[in-house]
BARO-430282 format. One record per residue: residue in one letter; x, y, z of N, C-alpha, C in turn. Coordinates in steps of 0.1 Angstrom, whole numbers, plus 5000, padded with zeros to 4 digits. Last residue first. Example, Ala and Ser with C-alpha at 12.3 -4.5 7.8 and 13.67 -1.06 7.14 Angstrom:
// residues 2
S512849785071513749895071512950005079 A513249435078512349555078513249675078 
This chain:
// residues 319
X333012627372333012777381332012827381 X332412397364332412427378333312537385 X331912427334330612387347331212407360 X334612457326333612567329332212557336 X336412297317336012357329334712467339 X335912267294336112147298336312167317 X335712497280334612397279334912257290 X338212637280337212617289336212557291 X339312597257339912547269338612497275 X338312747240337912617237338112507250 X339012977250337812947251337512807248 X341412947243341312947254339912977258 X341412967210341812827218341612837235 X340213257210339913157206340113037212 X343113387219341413397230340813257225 X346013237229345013377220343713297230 X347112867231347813027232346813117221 X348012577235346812677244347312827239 X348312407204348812467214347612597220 X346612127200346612207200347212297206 X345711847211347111857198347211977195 X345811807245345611897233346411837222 X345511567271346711587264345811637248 X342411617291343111557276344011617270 X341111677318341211787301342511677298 X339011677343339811587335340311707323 X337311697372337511727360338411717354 X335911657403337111657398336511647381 X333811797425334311767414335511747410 X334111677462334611777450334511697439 X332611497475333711577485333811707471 X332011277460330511297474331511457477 X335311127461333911147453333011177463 X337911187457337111257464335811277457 X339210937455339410987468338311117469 X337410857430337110797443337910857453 X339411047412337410997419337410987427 X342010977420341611097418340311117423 X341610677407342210707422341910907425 X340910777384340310707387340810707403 X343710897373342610967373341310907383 X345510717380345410817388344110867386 X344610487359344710457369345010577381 X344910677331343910547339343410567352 X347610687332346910827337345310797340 X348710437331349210497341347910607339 X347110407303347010327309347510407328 X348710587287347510637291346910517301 X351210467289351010627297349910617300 X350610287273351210277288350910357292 X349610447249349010347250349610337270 X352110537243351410617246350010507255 X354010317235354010427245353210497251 X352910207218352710097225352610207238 X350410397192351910377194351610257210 X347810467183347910307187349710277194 X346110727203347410717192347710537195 X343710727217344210847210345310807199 X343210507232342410507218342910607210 X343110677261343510527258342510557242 X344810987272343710867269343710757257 X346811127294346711077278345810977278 X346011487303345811297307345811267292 X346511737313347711697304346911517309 X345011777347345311767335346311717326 X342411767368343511717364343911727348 X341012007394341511997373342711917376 X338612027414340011947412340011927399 X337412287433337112167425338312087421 X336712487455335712437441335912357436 X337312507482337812477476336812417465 X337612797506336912717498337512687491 X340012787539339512877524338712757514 X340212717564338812737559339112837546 X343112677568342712767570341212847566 X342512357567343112397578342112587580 X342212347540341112337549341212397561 X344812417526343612497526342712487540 X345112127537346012267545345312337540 X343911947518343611957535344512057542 X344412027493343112077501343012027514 X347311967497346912117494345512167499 X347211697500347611737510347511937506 X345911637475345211607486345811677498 X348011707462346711787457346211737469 X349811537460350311657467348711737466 X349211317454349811327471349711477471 X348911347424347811277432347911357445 X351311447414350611537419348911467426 X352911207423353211307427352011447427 X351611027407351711017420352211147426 X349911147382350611117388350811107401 X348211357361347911227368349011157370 X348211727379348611607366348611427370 X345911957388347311867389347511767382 X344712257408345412167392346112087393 X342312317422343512297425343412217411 X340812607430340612547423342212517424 X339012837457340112767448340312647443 X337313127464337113017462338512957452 X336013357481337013357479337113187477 X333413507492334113527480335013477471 X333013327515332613297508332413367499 X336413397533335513407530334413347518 X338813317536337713257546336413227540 X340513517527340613377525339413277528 X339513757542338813757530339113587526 X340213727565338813687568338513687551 X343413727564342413597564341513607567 X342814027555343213937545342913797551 X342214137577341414147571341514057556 X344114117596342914047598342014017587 X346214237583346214087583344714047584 X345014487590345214417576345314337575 X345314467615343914507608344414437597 X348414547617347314407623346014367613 X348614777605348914627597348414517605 X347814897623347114917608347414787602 X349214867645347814837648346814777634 X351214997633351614837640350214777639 X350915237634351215167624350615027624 X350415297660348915317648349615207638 X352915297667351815187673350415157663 X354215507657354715377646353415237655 X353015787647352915697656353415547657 X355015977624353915857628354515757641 X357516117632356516167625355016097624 X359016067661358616057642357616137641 X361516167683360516197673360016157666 X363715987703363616077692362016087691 X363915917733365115917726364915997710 X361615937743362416057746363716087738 X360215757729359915897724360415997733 X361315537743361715567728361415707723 X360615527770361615587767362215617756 X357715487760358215677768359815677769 X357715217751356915387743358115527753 X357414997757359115077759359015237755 X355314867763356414887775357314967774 X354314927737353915037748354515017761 X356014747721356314887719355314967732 X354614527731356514557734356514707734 X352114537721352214507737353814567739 X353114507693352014627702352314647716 X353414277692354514357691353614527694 X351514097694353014097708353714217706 X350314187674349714187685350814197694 X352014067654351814167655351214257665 X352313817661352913807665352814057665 X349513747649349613687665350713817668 X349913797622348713827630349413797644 X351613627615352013757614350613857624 X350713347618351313397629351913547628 X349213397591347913357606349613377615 X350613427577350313527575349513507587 X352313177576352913297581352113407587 X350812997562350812987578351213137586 X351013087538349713127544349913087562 X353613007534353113157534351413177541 X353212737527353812757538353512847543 X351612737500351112717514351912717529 X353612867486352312997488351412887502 X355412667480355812797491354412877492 X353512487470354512417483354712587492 X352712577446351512537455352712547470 X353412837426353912737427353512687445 X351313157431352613077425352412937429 X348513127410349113167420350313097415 X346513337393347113257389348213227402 X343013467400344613487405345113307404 X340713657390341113537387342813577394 X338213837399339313877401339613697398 X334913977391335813877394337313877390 X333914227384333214157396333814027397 X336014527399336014397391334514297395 X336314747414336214777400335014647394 X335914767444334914727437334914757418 X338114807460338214877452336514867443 X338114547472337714637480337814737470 X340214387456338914297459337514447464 X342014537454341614547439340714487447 X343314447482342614587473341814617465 X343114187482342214237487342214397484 X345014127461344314087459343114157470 X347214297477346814367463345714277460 X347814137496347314307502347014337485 X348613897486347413867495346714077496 X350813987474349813897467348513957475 X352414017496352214157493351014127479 X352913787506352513887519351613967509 X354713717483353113627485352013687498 X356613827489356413847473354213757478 X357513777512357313927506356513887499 X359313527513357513527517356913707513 X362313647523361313497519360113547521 X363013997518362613907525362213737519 X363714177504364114077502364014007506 X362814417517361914387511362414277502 X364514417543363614347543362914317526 X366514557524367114427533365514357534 X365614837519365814707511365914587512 X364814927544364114927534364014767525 X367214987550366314837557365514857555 X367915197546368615117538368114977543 X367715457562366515327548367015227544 X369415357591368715407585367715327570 X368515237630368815197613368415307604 X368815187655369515307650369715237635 X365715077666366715017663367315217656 X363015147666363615027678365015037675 X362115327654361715397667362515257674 X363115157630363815277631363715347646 X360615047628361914967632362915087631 X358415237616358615127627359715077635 X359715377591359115417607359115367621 X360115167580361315217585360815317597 X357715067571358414957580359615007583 X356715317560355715237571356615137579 X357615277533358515377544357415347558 X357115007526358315107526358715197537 X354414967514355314967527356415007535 X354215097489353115077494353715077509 X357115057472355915247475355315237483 X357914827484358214937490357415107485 X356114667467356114657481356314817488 X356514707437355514767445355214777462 X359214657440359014767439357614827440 X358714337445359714427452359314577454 X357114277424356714287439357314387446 X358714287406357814417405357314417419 X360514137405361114257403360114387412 X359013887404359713917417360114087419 X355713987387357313897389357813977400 X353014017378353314067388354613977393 X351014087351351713967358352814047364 X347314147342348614207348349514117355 X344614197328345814127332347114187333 X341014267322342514337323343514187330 X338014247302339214207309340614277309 X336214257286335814337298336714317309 X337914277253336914187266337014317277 X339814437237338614427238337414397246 X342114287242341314277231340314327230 X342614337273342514307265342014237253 X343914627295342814527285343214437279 X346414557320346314617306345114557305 X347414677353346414577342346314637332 X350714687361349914747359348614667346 X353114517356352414487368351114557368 X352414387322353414427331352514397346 X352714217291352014287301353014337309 X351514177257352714197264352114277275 X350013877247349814047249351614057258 X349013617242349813727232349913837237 X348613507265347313567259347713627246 X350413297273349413257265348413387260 X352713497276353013437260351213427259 X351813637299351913717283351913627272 X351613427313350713497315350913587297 X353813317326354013297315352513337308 X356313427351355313417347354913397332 X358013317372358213227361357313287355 X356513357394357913397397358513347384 X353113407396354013367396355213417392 X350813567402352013627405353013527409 X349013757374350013667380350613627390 X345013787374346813857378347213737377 X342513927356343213857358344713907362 X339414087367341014107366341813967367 X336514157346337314037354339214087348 X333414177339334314247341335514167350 X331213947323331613987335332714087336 X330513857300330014017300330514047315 X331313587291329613617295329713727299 X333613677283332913667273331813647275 X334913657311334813777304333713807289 X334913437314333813467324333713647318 X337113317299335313277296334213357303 X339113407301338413457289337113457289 X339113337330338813467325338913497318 X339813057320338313087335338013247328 X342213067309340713067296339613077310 X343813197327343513237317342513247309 X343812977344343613087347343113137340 X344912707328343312717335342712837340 X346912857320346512797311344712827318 X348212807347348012957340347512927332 X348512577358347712687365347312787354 X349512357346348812407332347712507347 X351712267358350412197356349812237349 X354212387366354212347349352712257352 X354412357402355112397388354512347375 X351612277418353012257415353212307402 X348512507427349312397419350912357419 X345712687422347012617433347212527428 X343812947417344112807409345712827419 X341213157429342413147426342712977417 X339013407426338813227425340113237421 X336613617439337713597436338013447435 X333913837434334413687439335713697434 X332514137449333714067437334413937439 X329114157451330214157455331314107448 X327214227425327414127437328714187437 X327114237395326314367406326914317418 X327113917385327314047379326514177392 X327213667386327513757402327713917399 X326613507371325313527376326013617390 X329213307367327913407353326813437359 X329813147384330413307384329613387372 X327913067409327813047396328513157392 X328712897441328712977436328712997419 X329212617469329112647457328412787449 X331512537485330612597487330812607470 X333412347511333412347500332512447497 X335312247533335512377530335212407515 X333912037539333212127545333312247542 X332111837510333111887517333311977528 X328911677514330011817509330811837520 X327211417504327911487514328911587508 
């Protein structure tokens, strides 16, 4: 039996096809970027063309590949791959080229504000993961890539944000309906230059269009987590709010597990005993439902191409 929000797809075989996109969801320091990274060395090294992004708020995207990046995709080495890590600064400032003056149009025909509510909003809570979702479906519609890997942020606030973006939809609708009760007396009181309703209408569309791509059978996630109670609870309750919003979920990486035989110390020996016992509770909650896959406390640090290929071996059947 399969999951329902499950589906399966071979990313070494989508070359010409539409551009899949496969994100990784996780709590802090699980090794998302690690798993990001070597997916798109590896899927770069079968000859795919593939954007890797950041857009964690911590990003650590440059140490592992060596490269120094920015918000703009650099190559690199060579591969048929670009990366680009996308921190709070840059959101900010990509927000407002892109929205900017679109949301002073708007709220300016309601309010005596000048730009300077530009800024105010683009400090918004939830900006930074709004404006995730509108560059992942660009670059998705741009047809450069034939896979786009997205390192996401930190699992708790990017699932709250998705709720947002299903009542930004609703609420943008209400807000259509307001502005043509009040249309004739706003446009006696001034002029724009845009119809700020077209606006209103444009960014509906957009939302739409960003949760039909979540939905969609392009759009597939992979959840990381460490063998522990905490990330046991929290990984289950990630794919059942995914589910909620029907986005696919490929598979379950637990990692950093210390295994029993590795070192005779008494400590480690306990630990691996504890990582035992999640891994195995891991299974069986979701066996018949999703792969789950394992990777072993490294003596190797994950950092360049090489070692992040080696990564992959241990994931790579189920992308």
């Amino acid at each position: 039996m399969q999951h329902p929000n499950v589906y399966d797809f071979h990313l070494d075989r989508v070359i010409g096809e539409l551009t899949r996109i496969v994100s990784f969801w996780g709590k802090g320091g699980v090794g998302k970027t690690t798993c990001s990274s070597s997916a798109a060395v590896w899927l770069a090294n079968r000859g795919l063309k593939v954007l890797l992004v950041s857009s964690d708020q911590a990003p650590s995207l440059s140490d592992i590949l060596g490269l120094k990046l920015s918000s703009q995709p650099k190559a690199v080495n060579g591969l048929p791959l670009w990366a680009a890590e996308i921190d709070e600064d840059s959101v900010i400032k990509l927000w407002k080229q892109r929205f900017g003056e679109e949301v002073y149009e708007v709220v300016s025909s309601f309010l005596p504000v000048d730009q300077e509510i530009i800024d105010y909003i683009a400090g918004a809570p939830g900006i930074g993961f709004q404006f995730m979702l509108w560059y992942i479906l660009k670059e998705k519609n741009s047809g450069e890539y034939d896979c786009i890997i997205w390192d996401t942020a930190p699992a708790g606030g990017s699932l709250s944000l998705l709720k947002i973006e299903h009542q930004l939809y609703t609420h943008l609708g209400d807000a259509a309906k307001l502005y043509m009760k009040v249309k004739s007396t706003l446009e006696r009181i001034r002029r724009k230059k845009r119809d700020p309703l077209r606006l209103i209408s444009r960014w509906r569309k957009l939302a739409e269009d960003v949760l039909k791509m979540l939905s969609s059978e392009d759009f597939k996630c992979y959840i990381v987590a460490i063998p522990e109670w905490l990330g046991y609870s929290q990984t289950i309750r990630i794919v059942e709010e995914l589910g909620r919003f029907k986005i696919k979920v490929g598979g379950i990486i637990v990692n950093q597990v210390f295994e029993r035989g590795e070192c005779s110390c008494k400590s480690w020996d306990k630990r691996a005993s504890i990582h035992a016992k999640y891994v195995e509770m891991f299974k069986k909650r979701f066996e018949g439902l999703l792969p789950v896959r394992t990777i072993p406390v490294l003596p190797v640090e994950i950092k360049g191409l090489n070692p992040l290929l080696e990564f992959a071996e241990y994931i790579k059947d189920i992308l």
